[in-house]
C-alpha positions in Angstrom: -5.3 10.1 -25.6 -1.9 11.5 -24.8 -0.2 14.3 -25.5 2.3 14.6 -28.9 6.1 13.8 -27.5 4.6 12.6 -23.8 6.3 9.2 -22.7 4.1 6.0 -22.9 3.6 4.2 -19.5 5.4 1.1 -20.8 8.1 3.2 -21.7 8.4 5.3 -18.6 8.8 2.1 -16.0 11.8 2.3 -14.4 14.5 -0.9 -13.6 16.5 -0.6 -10.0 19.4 -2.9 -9.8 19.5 -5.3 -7.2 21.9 -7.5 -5.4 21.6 -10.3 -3.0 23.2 -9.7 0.3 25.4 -13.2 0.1 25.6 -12.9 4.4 21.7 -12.5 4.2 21.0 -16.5 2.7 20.3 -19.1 5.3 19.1 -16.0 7.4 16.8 -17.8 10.6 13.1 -17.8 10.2 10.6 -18.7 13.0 8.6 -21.6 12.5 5.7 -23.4 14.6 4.8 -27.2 14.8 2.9 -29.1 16.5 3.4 -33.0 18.0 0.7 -35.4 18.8 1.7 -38.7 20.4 0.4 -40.9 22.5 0.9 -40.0 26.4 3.6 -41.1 28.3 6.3 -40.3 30.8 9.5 -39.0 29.2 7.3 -37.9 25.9 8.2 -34.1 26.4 11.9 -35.2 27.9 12.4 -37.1 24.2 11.0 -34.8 22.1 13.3 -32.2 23.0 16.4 -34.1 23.1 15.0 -34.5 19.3 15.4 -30.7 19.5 18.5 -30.0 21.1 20.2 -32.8 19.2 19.3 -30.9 15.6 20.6 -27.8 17.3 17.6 -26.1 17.3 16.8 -23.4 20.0 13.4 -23.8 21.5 11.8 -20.2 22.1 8.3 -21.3 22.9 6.6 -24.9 24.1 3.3 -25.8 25.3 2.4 -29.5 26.1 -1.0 -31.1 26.9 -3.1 -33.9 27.5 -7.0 -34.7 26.6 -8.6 -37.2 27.9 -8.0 -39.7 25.3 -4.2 -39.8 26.5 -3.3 -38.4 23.4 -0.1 -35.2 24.6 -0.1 -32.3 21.7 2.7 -30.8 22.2 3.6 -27.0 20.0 7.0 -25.4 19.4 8.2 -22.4 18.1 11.7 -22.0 16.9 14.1 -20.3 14.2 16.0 -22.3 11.4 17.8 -21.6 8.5 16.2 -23.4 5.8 13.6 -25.8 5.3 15.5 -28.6 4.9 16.6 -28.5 8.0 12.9 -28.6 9.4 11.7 -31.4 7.0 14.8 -33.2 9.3 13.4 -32.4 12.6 10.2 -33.1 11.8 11.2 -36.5 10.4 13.5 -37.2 13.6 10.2 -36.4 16.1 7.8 -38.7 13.9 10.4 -41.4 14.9 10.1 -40.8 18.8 8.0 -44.0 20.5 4.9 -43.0 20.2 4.6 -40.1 18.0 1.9 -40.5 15.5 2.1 -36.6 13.8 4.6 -33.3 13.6 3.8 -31.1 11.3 4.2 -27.5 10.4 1.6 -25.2 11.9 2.3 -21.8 11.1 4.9 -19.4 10.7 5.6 -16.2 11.8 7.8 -13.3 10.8 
């Protein structure tokens, strides 16, 4: 029960205005994915011209080899939308020899 005259809790929720922050759209997040192709010279030498070409600036890449000659290669980079990524992941699957690149993970 509630006291006579005390405000219901439906009633007493308040509303904040908001605004989106028009320079804050399209702001870069960090993304991680991960390359498996078949081994070869000039694999990692490809697969960042892939990179560079989509403009996209490389902040962390590891590349190795099992003994099945199969080369998994992971990246990190920022983008600004996914769109972009679903590009560059597209653009890698066509390198010779490339079989998967997917997203991994993300981090903030």
């Amino acid at each position: 029960m509630r006291e006579r005259g005390a405000p219901r809790a439906a009633a007493a929720r308040a509303f904040v205005d908001v605004s989106w922050n028009e320079k804050g759209l399209g702001a870069p997040f960090r993304v991680q994915i991960e390359v498996r192709a078949l081994d070869r010279g000039g694999l990692l030498s490809d697969l960042t011209r892939v990179l560079s070409d989509y403009r996209v600036n490389i902040l962390a890449a590891a590349l190795k080899t099992d003994g099945d000659q199969v080369a998994s290669g992971n990246f990190s980079f920022e983008l600004a939308d996914l769109g972009h990524l679903n590009a560059v992941l597209s653009a890698l699957r066509r390198v010779d020899g490339v079989f998967e690149a997917v997203r991994i993970g993300a981090d903030s």
